[in-house]
MIMARFI-351162 format. One record per residue (C-alpha): residue number from 1; residue in one letter; z negated, x negated, y. Coordinates in steps of 0.1 Angstrom, whole numbers, plus 5000, padded with zeros to 4 digits. Last residue first. Layout:
% MIMARFI-351162
{k:NUM	r:A	Z:Z	X:X	Y:Y}
...
***
This chain:
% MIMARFI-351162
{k:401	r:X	Z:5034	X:5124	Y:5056}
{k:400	r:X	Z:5041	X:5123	Y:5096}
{k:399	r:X	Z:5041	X:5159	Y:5098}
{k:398	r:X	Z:5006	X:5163	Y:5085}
{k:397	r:X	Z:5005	X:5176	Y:5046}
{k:396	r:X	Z:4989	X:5209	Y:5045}
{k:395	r:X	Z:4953	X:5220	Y:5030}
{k:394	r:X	Z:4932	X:5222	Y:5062}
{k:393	r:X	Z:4949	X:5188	Y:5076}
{k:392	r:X	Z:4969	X:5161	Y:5051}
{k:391	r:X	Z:4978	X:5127	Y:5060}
{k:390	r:X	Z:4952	X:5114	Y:5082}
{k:389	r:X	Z:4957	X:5075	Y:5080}
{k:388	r:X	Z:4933	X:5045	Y:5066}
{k:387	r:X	Z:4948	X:5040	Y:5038}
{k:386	r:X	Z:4947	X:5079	Y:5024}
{k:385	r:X	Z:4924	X:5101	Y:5049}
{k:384	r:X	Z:4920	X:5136	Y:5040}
{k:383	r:X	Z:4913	X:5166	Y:5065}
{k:382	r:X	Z:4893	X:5198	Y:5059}
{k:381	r:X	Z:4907	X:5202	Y:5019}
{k:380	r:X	Z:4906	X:5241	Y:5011}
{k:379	r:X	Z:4870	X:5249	Y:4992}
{k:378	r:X	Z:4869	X:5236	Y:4954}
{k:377	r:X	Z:4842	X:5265	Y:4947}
{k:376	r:X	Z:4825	X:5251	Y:4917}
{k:375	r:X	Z:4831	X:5215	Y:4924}
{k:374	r:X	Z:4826	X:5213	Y:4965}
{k:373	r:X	Z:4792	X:5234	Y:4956}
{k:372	r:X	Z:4780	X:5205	Y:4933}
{k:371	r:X	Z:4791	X:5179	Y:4956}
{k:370	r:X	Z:4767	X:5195	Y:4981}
{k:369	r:X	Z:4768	X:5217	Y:5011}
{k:368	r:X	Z:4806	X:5225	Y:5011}
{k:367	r:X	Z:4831	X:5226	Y:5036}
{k:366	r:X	Z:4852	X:5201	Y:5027}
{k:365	r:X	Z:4865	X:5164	Y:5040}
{k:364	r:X	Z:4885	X:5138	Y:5019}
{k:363	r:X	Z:4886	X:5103	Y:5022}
{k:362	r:X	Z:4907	X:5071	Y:5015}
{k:361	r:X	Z:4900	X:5041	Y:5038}
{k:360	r:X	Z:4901	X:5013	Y:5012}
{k:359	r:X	Z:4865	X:5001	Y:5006}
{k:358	r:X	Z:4852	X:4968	Y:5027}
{k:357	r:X	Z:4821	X:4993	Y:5043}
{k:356	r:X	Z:4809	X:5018	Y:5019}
{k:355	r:X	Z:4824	X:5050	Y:5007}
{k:354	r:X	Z:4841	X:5037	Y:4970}
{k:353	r:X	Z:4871	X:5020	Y:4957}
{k:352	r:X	Z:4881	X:4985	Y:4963}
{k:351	r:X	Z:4896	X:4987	Y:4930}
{k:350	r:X	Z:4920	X:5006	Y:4912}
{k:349	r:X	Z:4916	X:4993	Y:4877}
{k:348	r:X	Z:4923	X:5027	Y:4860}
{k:347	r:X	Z:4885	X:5030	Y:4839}
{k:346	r:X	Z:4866	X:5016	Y:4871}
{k:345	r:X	Z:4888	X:5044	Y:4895}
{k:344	r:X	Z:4884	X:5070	Y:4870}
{k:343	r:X	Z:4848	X:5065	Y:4868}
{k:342	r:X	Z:4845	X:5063	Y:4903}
{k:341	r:X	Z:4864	X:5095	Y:4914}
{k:340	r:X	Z:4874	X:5123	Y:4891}
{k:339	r:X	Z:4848	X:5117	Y:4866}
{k:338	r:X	Z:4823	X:5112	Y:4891}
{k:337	r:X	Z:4830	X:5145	Y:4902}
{k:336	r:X	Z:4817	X:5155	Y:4866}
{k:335	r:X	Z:4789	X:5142	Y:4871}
{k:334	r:X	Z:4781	X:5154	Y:4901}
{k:333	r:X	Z:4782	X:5191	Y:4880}
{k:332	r:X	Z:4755	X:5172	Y:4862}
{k:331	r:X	Z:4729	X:5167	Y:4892}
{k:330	r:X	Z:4735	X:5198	Y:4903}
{k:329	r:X	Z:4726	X:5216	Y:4869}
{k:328	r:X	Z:4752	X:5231	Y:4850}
{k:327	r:X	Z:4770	X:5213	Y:4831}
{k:326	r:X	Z:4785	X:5228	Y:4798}
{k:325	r:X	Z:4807	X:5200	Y:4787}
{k:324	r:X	Z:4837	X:5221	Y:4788}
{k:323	r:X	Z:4827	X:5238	Y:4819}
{k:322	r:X	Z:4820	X:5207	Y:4840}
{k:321	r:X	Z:4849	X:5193	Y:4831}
{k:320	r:X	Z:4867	X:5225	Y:4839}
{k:319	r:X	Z:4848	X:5217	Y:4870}
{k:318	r:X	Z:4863	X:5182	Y:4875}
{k:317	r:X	Z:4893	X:5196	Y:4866}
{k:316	r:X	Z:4899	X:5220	Y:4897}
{k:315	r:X	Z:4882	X:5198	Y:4919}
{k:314	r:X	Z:4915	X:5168	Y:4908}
{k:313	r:X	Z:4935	X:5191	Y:4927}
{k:312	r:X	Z:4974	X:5187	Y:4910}
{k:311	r:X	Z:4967	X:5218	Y:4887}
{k:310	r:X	Z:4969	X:5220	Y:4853}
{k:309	r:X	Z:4982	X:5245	Y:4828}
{k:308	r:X	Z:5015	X:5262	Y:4815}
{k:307	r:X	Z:5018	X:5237	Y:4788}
{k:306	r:X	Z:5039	X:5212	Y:4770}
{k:305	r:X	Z:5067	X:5219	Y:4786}
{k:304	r:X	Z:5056	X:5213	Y:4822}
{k:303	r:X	Z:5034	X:5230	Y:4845}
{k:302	r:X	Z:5003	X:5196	Y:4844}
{k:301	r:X	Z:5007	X:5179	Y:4818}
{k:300	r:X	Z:4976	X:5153	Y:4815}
{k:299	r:X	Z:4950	X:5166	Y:4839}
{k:298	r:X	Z:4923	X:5139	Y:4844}
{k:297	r:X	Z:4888	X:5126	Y:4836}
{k:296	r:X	Z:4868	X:5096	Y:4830}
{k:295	r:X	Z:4847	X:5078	Y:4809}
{k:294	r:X	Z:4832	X:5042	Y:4811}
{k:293	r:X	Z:4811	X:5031	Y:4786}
{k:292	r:X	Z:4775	X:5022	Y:4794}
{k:291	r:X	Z:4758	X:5034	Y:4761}
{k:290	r:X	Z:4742	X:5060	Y:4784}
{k:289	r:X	Z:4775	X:5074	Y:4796}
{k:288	r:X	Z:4793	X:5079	Y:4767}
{k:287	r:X	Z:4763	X:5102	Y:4750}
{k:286	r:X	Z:4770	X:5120	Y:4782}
{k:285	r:X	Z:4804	X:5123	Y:4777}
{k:284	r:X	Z:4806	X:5132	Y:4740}
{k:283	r:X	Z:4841	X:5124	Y:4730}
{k:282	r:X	Z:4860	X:5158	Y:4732}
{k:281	r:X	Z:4870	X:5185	Y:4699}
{k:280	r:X	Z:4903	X:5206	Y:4708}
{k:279	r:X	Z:4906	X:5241	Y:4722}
{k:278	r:X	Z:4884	X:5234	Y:4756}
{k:277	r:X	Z:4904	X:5203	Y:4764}
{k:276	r:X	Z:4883	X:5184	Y:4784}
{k:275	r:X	Z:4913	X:5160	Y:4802}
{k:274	r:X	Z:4891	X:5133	Y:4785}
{k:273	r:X	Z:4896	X:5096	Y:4791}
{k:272	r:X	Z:4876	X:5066	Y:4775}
{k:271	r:X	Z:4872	X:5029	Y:4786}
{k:270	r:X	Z:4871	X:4996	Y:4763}
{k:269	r:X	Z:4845	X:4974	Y:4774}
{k:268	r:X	Z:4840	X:4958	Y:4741}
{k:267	r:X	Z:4801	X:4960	Y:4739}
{k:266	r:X	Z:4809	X:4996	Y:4748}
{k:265	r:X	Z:4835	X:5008	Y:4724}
{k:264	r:X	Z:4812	X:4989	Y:4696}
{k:263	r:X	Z:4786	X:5007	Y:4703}
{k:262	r:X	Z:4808	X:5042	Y:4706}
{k:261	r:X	Z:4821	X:5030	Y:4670}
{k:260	r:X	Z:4791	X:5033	Y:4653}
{k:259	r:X	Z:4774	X:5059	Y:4672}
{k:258	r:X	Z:4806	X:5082	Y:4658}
{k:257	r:X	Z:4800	X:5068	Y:4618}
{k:256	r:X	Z:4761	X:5080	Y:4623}
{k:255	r:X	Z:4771	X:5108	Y:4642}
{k:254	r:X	Z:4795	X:5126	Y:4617}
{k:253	r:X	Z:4827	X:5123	Y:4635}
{k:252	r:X	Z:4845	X:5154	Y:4651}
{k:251	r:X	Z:4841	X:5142	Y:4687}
{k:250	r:X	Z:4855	X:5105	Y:4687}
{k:249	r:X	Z:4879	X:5120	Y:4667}
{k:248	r:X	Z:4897	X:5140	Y:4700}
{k:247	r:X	Z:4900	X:5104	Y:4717}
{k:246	r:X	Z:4921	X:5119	Y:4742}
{k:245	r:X	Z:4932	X:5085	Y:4763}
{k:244	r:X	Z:4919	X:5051	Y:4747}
{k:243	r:X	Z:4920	X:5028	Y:4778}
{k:242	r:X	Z:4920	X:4993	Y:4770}
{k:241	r:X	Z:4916	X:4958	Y:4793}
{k:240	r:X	Z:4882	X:4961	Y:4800}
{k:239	r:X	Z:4878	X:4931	Y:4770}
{k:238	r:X	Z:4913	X:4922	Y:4758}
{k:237	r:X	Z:4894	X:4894	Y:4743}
{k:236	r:X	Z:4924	X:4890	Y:4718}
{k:235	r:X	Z:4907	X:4895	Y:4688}
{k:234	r:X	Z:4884	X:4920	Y:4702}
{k:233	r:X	Z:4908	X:4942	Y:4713}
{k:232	r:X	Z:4928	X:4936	Y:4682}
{k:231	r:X	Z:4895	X:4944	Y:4657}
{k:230	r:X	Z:4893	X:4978	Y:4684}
{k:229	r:X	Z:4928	X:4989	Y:4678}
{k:228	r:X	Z:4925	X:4987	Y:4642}
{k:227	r:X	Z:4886	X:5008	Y:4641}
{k:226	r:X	Z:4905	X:5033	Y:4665}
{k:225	r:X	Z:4932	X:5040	Y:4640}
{k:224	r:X	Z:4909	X:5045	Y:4614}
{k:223	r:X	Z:4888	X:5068	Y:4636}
{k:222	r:X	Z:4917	X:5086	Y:4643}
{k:221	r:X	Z:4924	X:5091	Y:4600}
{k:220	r:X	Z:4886	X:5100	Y:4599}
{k:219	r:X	Z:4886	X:5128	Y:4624}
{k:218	r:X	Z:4913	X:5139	Y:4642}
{k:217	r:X	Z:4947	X:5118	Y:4660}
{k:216	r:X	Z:4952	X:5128	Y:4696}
{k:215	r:X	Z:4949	X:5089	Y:4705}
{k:214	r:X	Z:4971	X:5083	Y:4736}
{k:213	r:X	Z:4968	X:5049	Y:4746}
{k:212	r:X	Z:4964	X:5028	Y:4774}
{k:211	r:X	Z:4973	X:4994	Y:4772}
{k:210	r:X	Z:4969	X:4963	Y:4800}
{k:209	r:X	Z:4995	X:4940	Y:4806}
{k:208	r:X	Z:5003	X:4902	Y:4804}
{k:207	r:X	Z:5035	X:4914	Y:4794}
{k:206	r:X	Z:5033	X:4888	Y:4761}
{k:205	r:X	Z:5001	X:4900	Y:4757}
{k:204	r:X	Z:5007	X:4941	Y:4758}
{k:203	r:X	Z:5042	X:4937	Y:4741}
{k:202	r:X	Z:5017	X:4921	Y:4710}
{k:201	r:X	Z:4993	X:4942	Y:4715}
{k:200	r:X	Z:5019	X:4971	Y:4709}
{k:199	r:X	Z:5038	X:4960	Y:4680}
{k:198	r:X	Z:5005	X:4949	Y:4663}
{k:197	r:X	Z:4994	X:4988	Y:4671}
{k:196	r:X	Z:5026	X:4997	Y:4654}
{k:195	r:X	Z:5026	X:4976	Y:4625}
{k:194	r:X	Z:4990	X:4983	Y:4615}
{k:193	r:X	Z:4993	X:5022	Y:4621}
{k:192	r:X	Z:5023	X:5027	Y:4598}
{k:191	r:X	Z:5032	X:5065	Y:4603}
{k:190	r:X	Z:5044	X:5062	Y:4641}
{k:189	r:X	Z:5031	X:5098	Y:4645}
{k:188	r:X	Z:5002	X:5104	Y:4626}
{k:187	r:X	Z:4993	X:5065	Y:4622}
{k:186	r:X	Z:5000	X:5050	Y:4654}
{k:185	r:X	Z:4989	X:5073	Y:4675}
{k:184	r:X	Z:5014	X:5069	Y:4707}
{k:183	r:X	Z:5012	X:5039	Y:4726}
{k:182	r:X	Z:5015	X:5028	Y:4766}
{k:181	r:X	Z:5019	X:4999	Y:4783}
{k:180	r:X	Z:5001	X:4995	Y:4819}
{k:179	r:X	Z:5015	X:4982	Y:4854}
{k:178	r:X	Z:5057	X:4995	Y:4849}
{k:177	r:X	Z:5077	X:4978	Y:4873}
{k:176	r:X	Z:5112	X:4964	Y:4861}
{k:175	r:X	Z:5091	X:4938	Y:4837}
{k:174	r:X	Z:5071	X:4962	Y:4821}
{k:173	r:X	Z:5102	X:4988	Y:4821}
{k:172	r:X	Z:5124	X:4967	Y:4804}
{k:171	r:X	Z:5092	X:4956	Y:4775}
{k:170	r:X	Z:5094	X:4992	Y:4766}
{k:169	r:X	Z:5131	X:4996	Y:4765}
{k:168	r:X	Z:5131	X:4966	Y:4741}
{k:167	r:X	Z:5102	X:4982	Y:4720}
{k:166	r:X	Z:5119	X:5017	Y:4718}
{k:165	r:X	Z:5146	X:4999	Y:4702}
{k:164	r:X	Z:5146	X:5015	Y:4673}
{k:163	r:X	Z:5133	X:5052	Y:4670}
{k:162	r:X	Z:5105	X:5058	Y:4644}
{k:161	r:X	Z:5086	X:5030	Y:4655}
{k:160	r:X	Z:5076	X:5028	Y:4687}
{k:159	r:X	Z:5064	X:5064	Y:4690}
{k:158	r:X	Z:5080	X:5091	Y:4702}
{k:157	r:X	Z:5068	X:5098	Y:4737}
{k:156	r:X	Z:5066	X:5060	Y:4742}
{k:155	r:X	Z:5047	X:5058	Y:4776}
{k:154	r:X	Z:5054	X:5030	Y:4801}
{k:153	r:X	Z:5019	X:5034	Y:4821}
{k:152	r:X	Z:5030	X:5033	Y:4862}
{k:151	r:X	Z:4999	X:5034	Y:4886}
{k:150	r:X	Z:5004	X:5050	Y:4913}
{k:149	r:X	Z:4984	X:5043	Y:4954}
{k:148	r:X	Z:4991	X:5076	Y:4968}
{k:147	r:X	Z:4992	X:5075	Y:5006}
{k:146	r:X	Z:5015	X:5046	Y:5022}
{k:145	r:X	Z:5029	X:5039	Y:4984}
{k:144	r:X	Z:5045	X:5077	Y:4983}
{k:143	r:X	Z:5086	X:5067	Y:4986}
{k:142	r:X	Z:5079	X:5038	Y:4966}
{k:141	r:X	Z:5055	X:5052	Y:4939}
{k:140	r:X	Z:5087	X:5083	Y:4942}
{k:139	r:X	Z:5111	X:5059	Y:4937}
{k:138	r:X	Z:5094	X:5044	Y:4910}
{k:137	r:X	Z:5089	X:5075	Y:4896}
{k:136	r:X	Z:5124	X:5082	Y:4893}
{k:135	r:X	Z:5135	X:5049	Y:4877}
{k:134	r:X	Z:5110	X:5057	Y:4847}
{k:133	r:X	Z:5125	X:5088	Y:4841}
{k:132	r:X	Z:5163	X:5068	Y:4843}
{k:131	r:X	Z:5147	X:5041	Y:4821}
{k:130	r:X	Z:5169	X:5046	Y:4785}
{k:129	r:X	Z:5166	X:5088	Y:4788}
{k:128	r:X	Z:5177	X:5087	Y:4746}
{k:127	r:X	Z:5157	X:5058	Y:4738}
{k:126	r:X	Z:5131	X:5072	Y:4754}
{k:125	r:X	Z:5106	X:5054	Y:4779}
{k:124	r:X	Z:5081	X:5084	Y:4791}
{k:123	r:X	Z:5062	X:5078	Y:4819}
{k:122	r:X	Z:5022	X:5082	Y:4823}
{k:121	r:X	Z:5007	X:5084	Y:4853}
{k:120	r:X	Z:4978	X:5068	Y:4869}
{k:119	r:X	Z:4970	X:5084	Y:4899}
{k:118	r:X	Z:4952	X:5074	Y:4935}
{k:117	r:X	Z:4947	X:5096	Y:4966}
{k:116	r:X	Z:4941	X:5130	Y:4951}
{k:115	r:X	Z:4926	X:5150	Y:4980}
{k:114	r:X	Z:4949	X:5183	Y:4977}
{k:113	r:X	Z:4973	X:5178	Y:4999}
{k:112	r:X	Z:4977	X:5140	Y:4983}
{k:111	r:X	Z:4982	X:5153	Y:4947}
{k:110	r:X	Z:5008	X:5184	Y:4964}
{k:109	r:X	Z:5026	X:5156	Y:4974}
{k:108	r:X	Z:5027	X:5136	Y:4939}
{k:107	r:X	Z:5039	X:5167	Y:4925}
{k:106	r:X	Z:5066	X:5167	Y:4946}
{k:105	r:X	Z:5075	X:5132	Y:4941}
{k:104	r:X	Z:5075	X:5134	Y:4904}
{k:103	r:X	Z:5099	X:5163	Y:4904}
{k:102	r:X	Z:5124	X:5150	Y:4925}
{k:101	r:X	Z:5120	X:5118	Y:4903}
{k:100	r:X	Z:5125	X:5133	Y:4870}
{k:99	r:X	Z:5156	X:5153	Y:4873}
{k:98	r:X	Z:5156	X:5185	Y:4851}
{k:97	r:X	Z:5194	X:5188	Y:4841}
{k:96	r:X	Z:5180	X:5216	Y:4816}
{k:95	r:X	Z:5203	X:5202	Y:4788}
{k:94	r:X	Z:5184	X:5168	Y:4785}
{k:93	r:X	Z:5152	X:5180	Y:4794}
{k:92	r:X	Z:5151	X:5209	Y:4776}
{k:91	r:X	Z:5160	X:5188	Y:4743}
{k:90	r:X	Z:5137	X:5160	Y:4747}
{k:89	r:X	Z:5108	X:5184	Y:4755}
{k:88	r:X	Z:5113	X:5209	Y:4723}
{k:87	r:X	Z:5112	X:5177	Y:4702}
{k:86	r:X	Z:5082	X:5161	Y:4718}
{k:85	r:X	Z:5064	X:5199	Y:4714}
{k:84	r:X	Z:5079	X:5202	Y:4676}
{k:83	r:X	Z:5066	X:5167	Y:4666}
{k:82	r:X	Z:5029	X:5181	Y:4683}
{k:81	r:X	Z:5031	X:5209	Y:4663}
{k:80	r:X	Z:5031	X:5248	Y:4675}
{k:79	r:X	Z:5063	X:5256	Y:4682}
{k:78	r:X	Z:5075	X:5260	Y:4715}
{k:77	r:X	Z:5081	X:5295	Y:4735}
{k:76	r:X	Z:5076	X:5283	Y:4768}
{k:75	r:X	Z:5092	X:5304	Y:4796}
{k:74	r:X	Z:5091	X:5276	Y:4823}
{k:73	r:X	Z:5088	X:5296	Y:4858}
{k:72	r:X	Z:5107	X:5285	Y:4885}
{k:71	r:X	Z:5105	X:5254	Y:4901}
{k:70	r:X	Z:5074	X:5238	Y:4924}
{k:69	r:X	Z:5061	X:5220	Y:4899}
{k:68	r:X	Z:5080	X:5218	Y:4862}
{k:67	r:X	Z:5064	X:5184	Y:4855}
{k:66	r:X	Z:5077	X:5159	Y:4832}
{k:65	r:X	Z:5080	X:5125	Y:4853}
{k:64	r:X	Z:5047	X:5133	Y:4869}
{k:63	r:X	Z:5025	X:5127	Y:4835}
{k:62	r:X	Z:4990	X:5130	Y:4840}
{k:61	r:X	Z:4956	X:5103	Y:4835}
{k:60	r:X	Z:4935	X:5089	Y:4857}
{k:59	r:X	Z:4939	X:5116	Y:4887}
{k:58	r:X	Z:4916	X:5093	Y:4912}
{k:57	r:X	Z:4901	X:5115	Y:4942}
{k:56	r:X	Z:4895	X:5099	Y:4978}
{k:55	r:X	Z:4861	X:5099	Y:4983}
{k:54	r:X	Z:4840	X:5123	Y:4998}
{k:53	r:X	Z:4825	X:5136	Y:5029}
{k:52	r:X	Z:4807	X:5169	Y:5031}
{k:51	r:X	Z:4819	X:5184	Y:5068}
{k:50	r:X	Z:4798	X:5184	Y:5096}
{k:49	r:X	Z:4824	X:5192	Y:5120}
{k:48	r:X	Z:4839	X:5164	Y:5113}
{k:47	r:X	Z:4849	X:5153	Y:5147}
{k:46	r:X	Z:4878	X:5127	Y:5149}
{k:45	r:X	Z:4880	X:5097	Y:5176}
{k:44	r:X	Z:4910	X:5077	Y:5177}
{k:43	r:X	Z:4898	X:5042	Y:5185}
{k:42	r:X	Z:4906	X:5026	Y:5215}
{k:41	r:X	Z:4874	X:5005	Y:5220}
{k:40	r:X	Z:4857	X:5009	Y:5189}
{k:39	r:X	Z:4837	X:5040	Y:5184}
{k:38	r:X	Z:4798	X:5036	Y:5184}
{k:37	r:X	Z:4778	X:5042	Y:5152}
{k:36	r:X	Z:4748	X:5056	Y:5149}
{k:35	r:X	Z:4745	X:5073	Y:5115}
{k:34	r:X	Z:4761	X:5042	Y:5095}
{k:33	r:X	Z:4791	X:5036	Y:5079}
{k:32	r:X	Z:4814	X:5003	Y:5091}
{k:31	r:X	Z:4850	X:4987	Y:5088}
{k:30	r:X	Z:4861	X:5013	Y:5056}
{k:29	r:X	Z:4895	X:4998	Y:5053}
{k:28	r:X	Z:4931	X:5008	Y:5065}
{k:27	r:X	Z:4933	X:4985	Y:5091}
{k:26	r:X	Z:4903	X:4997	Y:5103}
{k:25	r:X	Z:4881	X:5028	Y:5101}
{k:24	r:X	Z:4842	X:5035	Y:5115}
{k:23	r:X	Z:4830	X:5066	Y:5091}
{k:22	r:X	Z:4801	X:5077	Y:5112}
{k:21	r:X	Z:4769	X:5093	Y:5093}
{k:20	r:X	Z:4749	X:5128	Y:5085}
{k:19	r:X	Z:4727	X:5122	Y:5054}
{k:18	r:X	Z:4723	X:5147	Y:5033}
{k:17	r:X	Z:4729	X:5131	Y:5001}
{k:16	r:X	Z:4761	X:5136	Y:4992}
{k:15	r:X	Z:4770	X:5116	Y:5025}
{k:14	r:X	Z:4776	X:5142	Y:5053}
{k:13	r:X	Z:4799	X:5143	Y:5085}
{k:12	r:X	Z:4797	X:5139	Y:5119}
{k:11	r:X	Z:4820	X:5115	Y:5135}
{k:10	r:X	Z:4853	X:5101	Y:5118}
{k:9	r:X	Z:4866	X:5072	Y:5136}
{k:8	r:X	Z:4901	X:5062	Y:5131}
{k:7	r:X	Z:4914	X:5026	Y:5150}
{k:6	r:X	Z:4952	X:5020	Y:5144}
{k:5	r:X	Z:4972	X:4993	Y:5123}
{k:4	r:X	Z:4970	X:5012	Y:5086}
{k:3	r:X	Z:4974	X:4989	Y:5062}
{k:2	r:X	Z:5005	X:4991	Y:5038}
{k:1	r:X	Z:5000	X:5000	Y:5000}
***
């Protein structure tokens, strides 16, 4: 991202705790936050009215290349397997001329109206597409980069192994752009889960690239498939270096064999994300928590083939969080916001994160007394800041976004 080169203050406003402070901004950083604070010389001066002030929302885990946002209604009629999902995708895509980065970038506007200020998406590399989804997006990470920092993951829909030469498209889009390397359960989908996770580490290390992968797999054959992936993590001392996405074993396990592999996901830094399905089984977030590993939360699809659901404010699915993991209290419904901010911004990488002085200036103003009330009733966005800039105003983009 660019800096921003004006002066923004932002007077009266509330930290989650109460507290009303000054947000002093800088070339696009956080210069000072304190409750008496005097404006630079210059600056532009903003009153927030009292407003609860936030962070800047991370979405750590969606798919932008597929969405249907903004079109007219997708009739889905798919079948119910995953095979005839992928299947039903390819061939509406190919015959439906839908055009991945027109698509991306308006769902990456509607991300920043709403709050949403950094993303990791997932793109698929298909060896019938080649790289054109992948060229879309990076239009759109180009076209976005002064307000939504994006993080690229070159996703094999279809696994590496089943179509050849998945693997050379996939190291293409590592070296045109892509940040993170994605994989598709190895054993369900790819059918040899030692030959396709070695396929992957070993794209991972030559790349010099992180890996985040989508594990839908249940039970015992996920947990097998988890067990492999760790041994490589550990083998390599890709420690912090691993995102397992889904993890829908991790929540069907007897405990004994779970707490087993949640130490060892801990010691080896790897990080978890839940979109919180409510029809699947979810890795125990709490439980997660107080071994130290890092969880976090985002859409997947959001109106695309795969389903009618999500929504591009990460509120939304902080309280379907909330909902899945029946939180309730205050101090778990902030939680769950955690999930859509810090967490997701430790498990993506994104750093300089945060509301304190050095952070990247990326903030979002509501109505709302707490963080639990901001969840619940996810009012319309007051104002929100990306780099140091207002971009979006009472739930619209400003003109010069």
């Amino acid at each position: 991202m660019t800096s921003s080169h004006s002066s923004l203050v932002i007077s009266n406003v509330r930290l989650a705790d109460g507290q009303t402070v000054v947000v002093s901004i800088a070339d696009g950083r956080i210069a000072a936050l304190g409750p008496d604070l005097a404006p630079r010389p210059g600056a532009v001066v903003e009153d927030g009215g009292g407003a609860l002030l936030l962070p800047g929302f991370v979405e750590g885990h969606t798919h932008i290349d597929k969405t249907n946002w903004g079109r007219p209604w997708y009739r889905n009629e798919v079948g119910a397997t995953l095979l005839d999902r992928i299947n039903n995708e390819r061939r509406w895509r190919k015959e439906s001329g839908h055009d991945a980065g027109t698509q991306s970038l308006a769902l990456a506007r509607a991300f920043v109206q709403a709050g949403t200020t950094r993303l990791r998406t997932h793109v698929d590399v298909d060896t019938d597409a080649g790289s054109r989804y992948l060229e879309g997006v990076l239009q759109t990470r180009q076209t976005m980069r002064d307000m939504l920092d994006i993080q690229i993951v070159a996703f094999p829909q279809s696994g590496v192994l089943g179509r050849p030469g998945t693997d050379e498209l996939l190291e293409r889009a590592l070296a045109d752009g892509a940040d993170v390397l994605g994989a598709l359960d190895p054993a369900l989908i790819d059918g040899d889960p030692v030959a396709s996770l070695n396929l992957t580490f070993a794209l991972a290390e030559r790349y010099r690239k992180p890996i985040d992968i989508h594990l839908h797999e249940p039970g015992e054959v996920g947990a097998f498939s988890l067990k492999l992936l760790l041994d490589r993590v550990e083998a390599l001392g890709m420690h912090g270096q691993v995102v397992v996405s889904h993890g829908f074993c991790l929540g069907a396990l007897p405990e004994r064999e779970r707490d087993v592999l949640l130490e060892r996901i801990a010691r080896l830094n790897v990080a978890l994300l839940t979109s919180a399905p409510p029809s699947r089984p979810v890795p125990p977030l709490k439980l997660c928590r107080e071994k130290g590993i890092t969880i976090f939360g985002g859409n997947d699809g959001i109106r695309d083939t795969w389903s009618p659901y999500g929504s591009p404010d990460m509120l939304e699915r902080a309280m379907l969080i909330g909902l899945r993991y029946d939180m309730r209290r205050d101090d778990e419904l902030a939680i769950a916001f955690d999930c859509v901010s810090a967490a997701a911004a430790r498990g993506c990488g994104f750093h300089d994160y945060g509301l304190h002085a050095g952070a990247r200036a990326d903030l979002v103003l509501v109505d709302a007394e707490t963080v639990a009330q901001a969840v619940v009733g996810r009012p319309r966005r007051k104002l929100v800041v990306a780099n140091g800039r207002i971009v979006a105003r009472n739930g619209e983009l400003v003109a010069a976004a």
